[in-house]
N, C-alpha and C positions, 0 to 999 in steps of 0.2 A: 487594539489589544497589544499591551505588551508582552516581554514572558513571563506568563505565568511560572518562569523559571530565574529571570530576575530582568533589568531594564534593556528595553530596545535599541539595541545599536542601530543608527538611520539605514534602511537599501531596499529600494525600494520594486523591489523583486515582485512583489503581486502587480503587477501590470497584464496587461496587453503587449503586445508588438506595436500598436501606433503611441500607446504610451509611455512605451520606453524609451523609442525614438526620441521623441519630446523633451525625453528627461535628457538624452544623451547631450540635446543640443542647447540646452540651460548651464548657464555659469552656475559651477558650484559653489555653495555655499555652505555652513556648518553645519547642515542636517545633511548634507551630500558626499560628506568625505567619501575617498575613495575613488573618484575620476577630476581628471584635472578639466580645464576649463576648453577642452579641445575633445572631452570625451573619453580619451583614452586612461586608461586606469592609473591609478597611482598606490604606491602603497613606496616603506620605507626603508632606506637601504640597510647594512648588514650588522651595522651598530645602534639601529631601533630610531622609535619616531624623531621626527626633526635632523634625519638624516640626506642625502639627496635620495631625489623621488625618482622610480622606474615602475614600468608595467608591473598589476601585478600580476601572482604566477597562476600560467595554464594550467586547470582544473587536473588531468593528465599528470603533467610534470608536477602536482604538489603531492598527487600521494607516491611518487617517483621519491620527490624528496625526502616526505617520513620515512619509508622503506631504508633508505643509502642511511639517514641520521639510526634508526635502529639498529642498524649493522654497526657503525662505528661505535655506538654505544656499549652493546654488546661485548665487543672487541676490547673495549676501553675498560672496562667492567671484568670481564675474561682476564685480562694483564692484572687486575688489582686483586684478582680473585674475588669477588663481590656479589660474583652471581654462578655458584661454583652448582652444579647437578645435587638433589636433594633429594632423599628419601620418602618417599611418600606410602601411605598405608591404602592399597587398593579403592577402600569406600572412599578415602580423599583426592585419587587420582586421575577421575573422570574432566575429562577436557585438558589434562595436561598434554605436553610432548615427552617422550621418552628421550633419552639422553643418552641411552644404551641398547644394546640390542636386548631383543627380549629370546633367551635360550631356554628350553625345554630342561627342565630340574628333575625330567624325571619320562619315561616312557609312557604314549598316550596309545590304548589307554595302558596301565601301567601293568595288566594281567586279563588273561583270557577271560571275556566280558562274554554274556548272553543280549543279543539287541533286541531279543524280543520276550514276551512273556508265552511260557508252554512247556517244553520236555528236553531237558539234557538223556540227548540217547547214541548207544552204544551198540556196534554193528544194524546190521540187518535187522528190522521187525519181522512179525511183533514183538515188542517191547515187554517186560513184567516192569511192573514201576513199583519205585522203593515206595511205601508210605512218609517219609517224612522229604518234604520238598525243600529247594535252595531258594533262601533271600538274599538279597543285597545288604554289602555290609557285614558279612557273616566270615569266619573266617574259611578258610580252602577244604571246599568237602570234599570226601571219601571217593577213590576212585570207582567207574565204571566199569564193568567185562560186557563180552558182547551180550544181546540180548536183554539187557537193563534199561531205564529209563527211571529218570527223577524227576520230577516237578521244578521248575527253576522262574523266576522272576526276570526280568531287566534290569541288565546293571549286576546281578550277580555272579561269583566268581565261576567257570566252567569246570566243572570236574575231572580231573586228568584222563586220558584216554576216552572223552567224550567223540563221538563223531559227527553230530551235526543237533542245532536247536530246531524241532518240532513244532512251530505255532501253535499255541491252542487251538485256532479253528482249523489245523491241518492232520487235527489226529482224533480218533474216536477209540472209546474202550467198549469190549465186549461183554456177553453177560460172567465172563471169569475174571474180569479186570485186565484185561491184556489191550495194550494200546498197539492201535495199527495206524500206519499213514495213510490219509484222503489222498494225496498226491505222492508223486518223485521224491524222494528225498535226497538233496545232494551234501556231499561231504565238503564239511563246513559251513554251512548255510547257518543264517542267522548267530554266527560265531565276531565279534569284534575278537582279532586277535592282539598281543600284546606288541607296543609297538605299530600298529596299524597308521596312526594319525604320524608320530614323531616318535625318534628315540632320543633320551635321553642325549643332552648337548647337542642336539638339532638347531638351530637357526630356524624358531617362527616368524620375528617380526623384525625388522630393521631401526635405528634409532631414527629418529624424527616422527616415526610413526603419532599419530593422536589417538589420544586413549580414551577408544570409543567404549559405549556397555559391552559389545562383543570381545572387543582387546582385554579388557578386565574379566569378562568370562575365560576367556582363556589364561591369562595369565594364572590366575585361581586353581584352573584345571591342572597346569605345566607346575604348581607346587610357589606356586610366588603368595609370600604374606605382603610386602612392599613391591612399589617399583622405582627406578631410579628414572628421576625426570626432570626436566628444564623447571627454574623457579618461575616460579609467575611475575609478571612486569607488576611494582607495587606502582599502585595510585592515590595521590594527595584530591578531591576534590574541593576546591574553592569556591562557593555560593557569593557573588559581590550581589548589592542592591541593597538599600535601607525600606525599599518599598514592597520586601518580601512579606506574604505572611505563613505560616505551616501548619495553620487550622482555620476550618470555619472558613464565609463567603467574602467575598472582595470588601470592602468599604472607605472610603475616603483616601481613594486616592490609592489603598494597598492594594495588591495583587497576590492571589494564589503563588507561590515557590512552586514549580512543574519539575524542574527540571533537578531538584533536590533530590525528590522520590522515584524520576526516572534514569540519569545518569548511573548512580552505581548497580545497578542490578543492568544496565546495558553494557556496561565494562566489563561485569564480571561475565558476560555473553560471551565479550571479545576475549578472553582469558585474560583476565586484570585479576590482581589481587585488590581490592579497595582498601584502604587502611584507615582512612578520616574521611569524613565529610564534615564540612566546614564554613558556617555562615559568617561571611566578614563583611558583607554589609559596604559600604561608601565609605573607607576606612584608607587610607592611602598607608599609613603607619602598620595598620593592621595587616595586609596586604604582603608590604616588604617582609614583617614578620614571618608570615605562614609563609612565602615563599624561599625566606634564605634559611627560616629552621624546617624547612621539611628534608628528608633524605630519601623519599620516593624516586622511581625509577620515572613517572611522570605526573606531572602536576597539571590536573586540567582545571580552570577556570571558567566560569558565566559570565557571561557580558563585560561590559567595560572596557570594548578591543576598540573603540570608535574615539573623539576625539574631542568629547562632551568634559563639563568641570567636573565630572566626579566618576571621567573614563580615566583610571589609575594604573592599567593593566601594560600601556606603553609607557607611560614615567618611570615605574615601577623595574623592569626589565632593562631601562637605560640607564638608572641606579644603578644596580647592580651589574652593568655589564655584558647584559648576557648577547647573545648572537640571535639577530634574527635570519631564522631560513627562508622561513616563508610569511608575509606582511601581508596579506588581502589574497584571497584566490577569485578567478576569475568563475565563477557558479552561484549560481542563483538557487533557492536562498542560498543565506550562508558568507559572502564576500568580505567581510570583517575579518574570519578568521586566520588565524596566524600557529604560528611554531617559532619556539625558540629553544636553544641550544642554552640550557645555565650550567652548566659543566661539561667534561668528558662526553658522563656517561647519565646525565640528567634532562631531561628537555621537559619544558611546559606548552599544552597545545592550551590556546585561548578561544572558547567559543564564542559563537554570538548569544546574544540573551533572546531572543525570537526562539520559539521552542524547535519546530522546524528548521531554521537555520544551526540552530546547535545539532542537532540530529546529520543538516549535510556534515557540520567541521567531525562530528565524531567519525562519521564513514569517508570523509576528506583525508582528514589528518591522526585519529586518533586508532583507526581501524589498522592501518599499515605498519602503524610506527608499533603497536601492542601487538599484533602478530608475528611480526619480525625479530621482535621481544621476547616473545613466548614459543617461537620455533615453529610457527604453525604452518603447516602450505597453505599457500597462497590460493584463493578459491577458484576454480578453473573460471573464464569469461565463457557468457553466452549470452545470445540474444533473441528476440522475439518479438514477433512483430506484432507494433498496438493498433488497440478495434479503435482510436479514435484518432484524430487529429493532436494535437499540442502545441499550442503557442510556443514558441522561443523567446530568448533573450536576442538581442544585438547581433553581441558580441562575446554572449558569456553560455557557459555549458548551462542547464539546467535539470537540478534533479525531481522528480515528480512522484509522488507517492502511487503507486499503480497494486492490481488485485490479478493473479494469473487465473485465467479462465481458459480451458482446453490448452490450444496453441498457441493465446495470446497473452496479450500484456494490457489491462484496461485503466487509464488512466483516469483518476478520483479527482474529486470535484475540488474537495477544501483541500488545497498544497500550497496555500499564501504562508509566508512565514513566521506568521504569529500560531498557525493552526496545528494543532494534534490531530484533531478530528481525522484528517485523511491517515494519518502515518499509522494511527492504530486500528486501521482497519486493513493497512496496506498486506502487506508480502512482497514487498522489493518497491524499490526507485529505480525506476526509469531513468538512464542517463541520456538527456534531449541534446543535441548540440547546438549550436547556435542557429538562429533562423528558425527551429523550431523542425516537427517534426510531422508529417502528414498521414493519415488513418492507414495500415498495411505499412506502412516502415518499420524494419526492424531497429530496434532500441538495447544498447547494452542494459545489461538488471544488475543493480546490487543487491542479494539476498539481504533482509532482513533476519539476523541470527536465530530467532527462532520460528520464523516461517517455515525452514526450507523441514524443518521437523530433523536437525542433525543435533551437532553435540549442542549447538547455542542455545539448544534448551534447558540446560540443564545449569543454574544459574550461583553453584556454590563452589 
């Protein structure tokens, strides 16, 4: 299978351990780009293919390098004023960074609140209670003298010289209508007073914060219509392969497009803005095109990162000049992909066309460089240890599609590189390292953005 997201860059990552070996120790040949004939990796130096050849980069050090390349971007972008803090309307700013602190516009709560539903009462009972009660939203009732009680709601405003709220199940009336207390009543009870939570130009939130449902429940609360927040990283995505199709079953030779309808709702995960999606097919002309008229913040591409007649994606890049960071990473799937630097404050991450291997380069290369982008912290590392065994690579990390159960990490059956199967069932990859990993080893996890059930659900 290829990708059903467009054509298969050669790596032949579904192995075993006795069969990788095997491979390691085969001269390579044009289905094997990517290690030279001694095994060790190859990939190409810093002005793109056909350049001299070195290792390529440790799985570790590549998303090290998106990280540094976002920052300078950033930076480079910052100096042109390019990507300057934007306005956003609350219902649109769910999964942004804040850019500014978030201050309190106003006193929370802003006036003496009742937190429960029952009796605004005045001195000592029993109580005589007025007939007509207080709701919320109403404007400031009539004060209280001692001996009084009203009828009050939750959330409505407390009546001056109140003394304390009365639960309903804390008070009974007699046969003359006089309410008495079941219990103690303490002064103040069940009173939100104003100013309780913050006062007005309080310091709630700090900038960088990510603006969770709860951030935006508050911000609403503290009187904010907008908030001021980092823009989002824009994305160009580029579809290559003449043997895609976008309906309907496989036939003569075409294949399913996967990675058309899965890519930008995964971006938009990672906080991307998507802007184009873009089928250009085996198109070298086309190609230079889209990528010297785009002005996206990153340009990610499908396949064509290998070194096949109608792999465009390094000619392409050496035309134009651009900088490669990173040429091949050392991870299984995945090892085709690359990062490249086409200006400043522009990079293009190249996947593999294996659906799964596109999936490691997004959480390789496209995950660090669009967080770092979009101001996001960085997810804290954890580990946990898996209920099964894992073959390794060599030489190379491996990421594995895994299902968390209790304490563990259970590693899925289908994680060859042509496969969905396991990842959409997953909740995190497993990072294996080389040599492989044995049943009770703990294993680094990369959350899958809407596994972990946080903002990456939320996908606009």
């Amino acid at each position: 299978m290829t990708s059903p997201g467009t054509r298969a860059d050669p790596e032949p990552e579904d192995l075993d351990v006795e069969e990788a070996l095997a491979l390691v120790r085969e001269k390579p040949g044009p289905a094997h780009r990517g290690h030279d004939a001694h095994g060790a990796h190859a990939s190409h130096g810093p002005h793109g293919a056909g350049g001299s050849h070195h290792r390529a980069t440790p799985w570790p050090e590549a998303r090290t390098t998106a990280e540094r390349a976002a920052r300078a971007a950033a930076r480079a972008a910052a100096r042109a004023r390019r990507r300057t803090p934007v306005s956003v309307p609350l219902d649109a700013a769910l999964g942004r960074t804040l850019a500014a602190p978030l201050a309190a516009l106003t006193d929370l709560p802003s006036f003496d609140t009742s937190a429960m539903d029952g009796w605004a009462v005045a001195g000592p009972g029993p109580w005589t209670v007025h007939d007509e009660g207080v709701l919320a939203g109403h404007a400031e009732p009539g004060s209280l003298t001692d001996g009084e009680a009203v009828r009050i709601a939750t959330g409505a405003r407390i009546p001056p010289d109140t003394t304390a709220v009365l639960r309903t199940e804390h008070g009974r009336t007699d046969e003359h209508g006089r309410l008495h207390p079941t219990r103690e009543v303490v002064h103040g009870q069940d009173i939100r007073m104003r100013g309780q939570e913050c006062r007005s130009g309080d310091q709630l939130l700090p900038s960088g914060t990510l603006a969770t449902p709860a951030v935006l429940g508050l911000a609403a609360a503290a009187g904010y219509d907008t908030l001021t927040a980092v823009p989002r990283p824009r994305v160009d995505v580029l579809v290559l392969g003449d043997e895609l199709l976008t309906e309907g079953l496989p036939h003569d030779g075409l294949i399913r497009d996967a990675l058309g309808p899965m890519l930008p709702p995964w971006l938009r995960a990672l906080g991307a803005e998507v802007r184009t999606v873009r089928r250009v097919g085996d198109d070298a002309k086309a190609l230079h095109r889209a990528v010297t008229t785009s002005d996206a913040d990153l340009i990610v591409t499908t396949g064509g990162t290998a070194a096949g007649p109608v792999d465009h994606v390094h000619p392409t890049l050496r035309r134009i000049g651009a900088e490669l960071l990173v040429d091949g990473v050392e991870v299984r799937p995945g090892h085709p992909m690359l990062l490249a630097r086409l200006k400043d404050d522009q990079h293009l991450v190249g996947l593999p066309g294996n659906p799964l291997a596109a999936v490691s380069g997004l959480l390789t290369l496209a995950e660090p460089l669009l967080r770092t982008l979009a101001a996001r912290p960085a997810p804290e590392p954890y580990a946990l240890p898996l209920r099964d065994a894992v073959h390794g690579h060599p030489y190379d990390t491996r990421l594995v599609p895994v299902v968390l159960r209790g304490e563990g990490a259970v590693p899925l059956r289908y994680n060859g590189p042509a496969m969905l199967r396991g990842i959409a069932a997953a909740d995190a990859l497993a990072v294996v390292p080389p040599g492989g990993a044995r049943s009770g080893q703990e294993a680094e996890l990369l959350d899958l953005p809407w596994a972990s059930g946080g903002i990456g659900v939320c996908f606009t």
